[in-house]
C-alpha positions as CSV (number, residue, x, y, z in Angstrom):
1,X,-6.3,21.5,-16.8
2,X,-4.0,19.3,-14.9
3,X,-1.2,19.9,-12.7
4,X,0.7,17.0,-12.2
5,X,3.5,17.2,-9.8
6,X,6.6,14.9,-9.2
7,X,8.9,13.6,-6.5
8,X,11.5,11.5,-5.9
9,X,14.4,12.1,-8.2
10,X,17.9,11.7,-6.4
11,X,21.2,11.1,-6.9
12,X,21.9,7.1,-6.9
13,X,24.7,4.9,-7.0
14,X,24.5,1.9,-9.7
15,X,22.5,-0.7,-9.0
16,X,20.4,1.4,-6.8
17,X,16.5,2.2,-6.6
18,X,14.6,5.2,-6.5
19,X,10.9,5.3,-6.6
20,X,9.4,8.4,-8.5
21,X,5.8,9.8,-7.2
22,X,3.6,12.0,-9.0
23,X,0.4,13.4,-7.9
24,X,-2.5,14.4,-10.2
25,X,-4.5,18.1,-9.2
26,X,-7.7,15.9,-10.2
27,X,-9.2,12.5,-9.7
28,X,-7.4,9.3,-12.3
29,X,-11.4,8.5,-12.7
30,X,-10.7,11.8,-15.4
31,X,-8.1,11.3,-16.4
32,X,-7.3,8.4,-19.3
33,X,-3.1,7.2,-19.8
34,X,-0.6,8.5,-17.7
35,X,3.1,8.3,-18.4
36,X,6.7,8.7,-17.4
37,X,9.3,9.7,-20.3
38,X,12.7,10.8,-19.7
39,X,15.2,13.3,-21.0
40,X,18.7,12.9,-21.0
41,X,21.0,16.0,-22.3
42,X,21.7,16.2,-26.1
43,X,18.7,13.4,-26.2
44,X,14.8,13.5,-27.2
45,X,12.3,12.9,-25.1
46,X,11.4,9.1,-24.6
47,X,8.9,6.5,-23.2
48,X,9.6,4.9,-20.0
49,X,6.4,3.7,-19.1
50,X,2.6,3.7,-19.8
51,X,-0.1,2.7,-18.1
52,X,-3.7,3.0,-18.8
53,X,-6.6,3.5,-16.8
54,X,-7.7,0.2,-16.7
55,X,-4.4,-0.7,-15.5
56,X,-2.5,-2.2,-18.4
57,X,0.8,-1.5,-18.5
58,X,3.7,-1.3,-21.2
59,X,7.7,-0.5,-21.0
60,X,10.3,0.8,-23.4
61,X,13.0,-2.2,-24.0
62,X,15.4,-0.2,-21.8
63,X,13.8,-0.3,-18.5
64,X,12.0,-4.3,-18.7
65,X,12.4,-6.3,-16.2
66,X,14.1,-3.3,-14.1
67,X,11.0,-0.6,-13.9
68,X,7.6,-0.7,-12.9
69,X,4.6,1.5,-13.1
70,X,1.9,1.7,-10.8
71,X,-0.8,4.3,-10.0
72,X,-2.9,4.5,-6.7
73,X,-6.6,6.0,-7.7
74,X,-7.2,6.7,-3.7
75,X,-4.1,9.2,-3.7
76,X,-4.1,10.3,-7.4
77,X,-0.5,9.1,-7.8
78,X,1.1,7.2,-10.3
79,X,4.9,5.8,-9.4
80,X,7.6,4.5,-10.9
81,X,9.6,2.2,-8.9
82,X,12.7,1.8,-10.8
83,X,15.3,-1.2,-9.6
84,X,19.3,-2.3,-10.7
85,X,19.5,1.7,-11.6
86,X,22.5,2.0,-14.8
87,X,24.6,5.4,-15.4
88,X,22.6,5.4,-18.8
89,X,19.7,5.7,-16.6
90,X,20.7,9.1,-16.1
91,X,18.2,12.2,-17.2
92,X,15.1,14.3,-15.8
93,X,11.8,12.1,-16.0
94,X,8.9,13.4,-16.5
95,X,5.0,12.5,-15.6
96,X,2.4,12.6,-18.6
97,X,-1.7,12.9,-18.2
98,X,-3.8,12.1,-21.3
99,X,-7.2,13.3,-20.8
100,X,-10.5,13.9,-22.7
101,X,-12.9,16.8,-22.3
102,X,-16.1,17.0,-24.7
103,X,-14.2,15.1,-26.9
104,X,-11.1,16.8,-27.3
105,X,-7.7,15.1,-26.3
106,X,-5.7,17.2,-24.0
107,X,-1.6,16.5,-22.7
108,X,-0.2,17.2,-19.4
109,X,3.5,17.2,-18.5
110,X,4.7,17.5,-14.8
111,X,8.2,20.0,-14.2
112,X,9.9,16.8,-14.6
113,X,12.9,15.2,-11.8
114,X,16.3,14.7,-12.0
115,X,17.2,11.6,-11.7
116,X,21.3,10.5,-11.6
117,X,23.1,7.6,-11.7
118,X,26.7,7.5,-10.9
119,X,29.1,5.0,-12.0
C-alpha cells in the first residue's frame, strides 16, 4: 500500500500559479507512473499529467505549455507546478501511484486538493 498525500491547493486569481506537492509513504525506486488528474464538479475524472519513473513526461492538451510535472526521488514527491492559471482550471486534483508487487498492478489515489481559480 501507498499513502500518497497532497499539498498545495489554494485559491488563485487568473493568471496565477500554484505549485501542488505530494509525498509518497514509500520510496519512487517502488513505485512505477505517478499522476495528477483533476475533478471539476458535474465532470469525470481527467489526466493532467504523467510522468514515468524514468522521467518521461506527458500532458493533457489543456494544461501544455502552462503545467509541469516533476518528481524529486530524494523527498518522494512529485509536483505540479502549474503557471497562467484559467477559471476552467478550477476542480480538486488528485495524485496517482502505479505500482507493481509480484506481478500484480496496484492504484493509488491521494485525498485530492482543491484547487480555485477566480475570474
Amino acid at each position: 500500500q501507498v499513502q500518497l498525500v497532497e499539498s498545495g491547493g489554494a485559491l488563485v486569481q487568473t493568471g496565477g500559479s500554484l505549485r501542488l506537492s505530494c509525498t509518497a509513504s514509500r520510496s519512487f525506486f517502488s513505485i512505477n507512473a505517478m499522476a495528477w488528474y483533476r475533478q471539476a464538479p458535474g465532470k469525470q475524472r481527467e489526466l493532467v499529467a504523467h510522468i514515468t519513473s524514468d522521467g518521461r513526461s506527458h500532458y493533457a492538451d489543456s494544461g501544455k505549455g502552462r503545467f509541469t510535472i516533476s518528481r524529486d526521488y530524494a523527498k518522494n514527491t512529485v509536483y505540479l507546478q502549474m503557471n497562467s492559471l484559467k477559471p476552467e482550471d478550477t476542480a480538486v486534483y488528485y495524485c496517482y501511484a502505479a505500482t507493481q508487487d509480484m506481478g500484480v498492478s496496484f492504484e493509488h489515489w491521494g485525498q485530492g486538493t482543491q484547487v480555485t481559480v477566480s475570474s
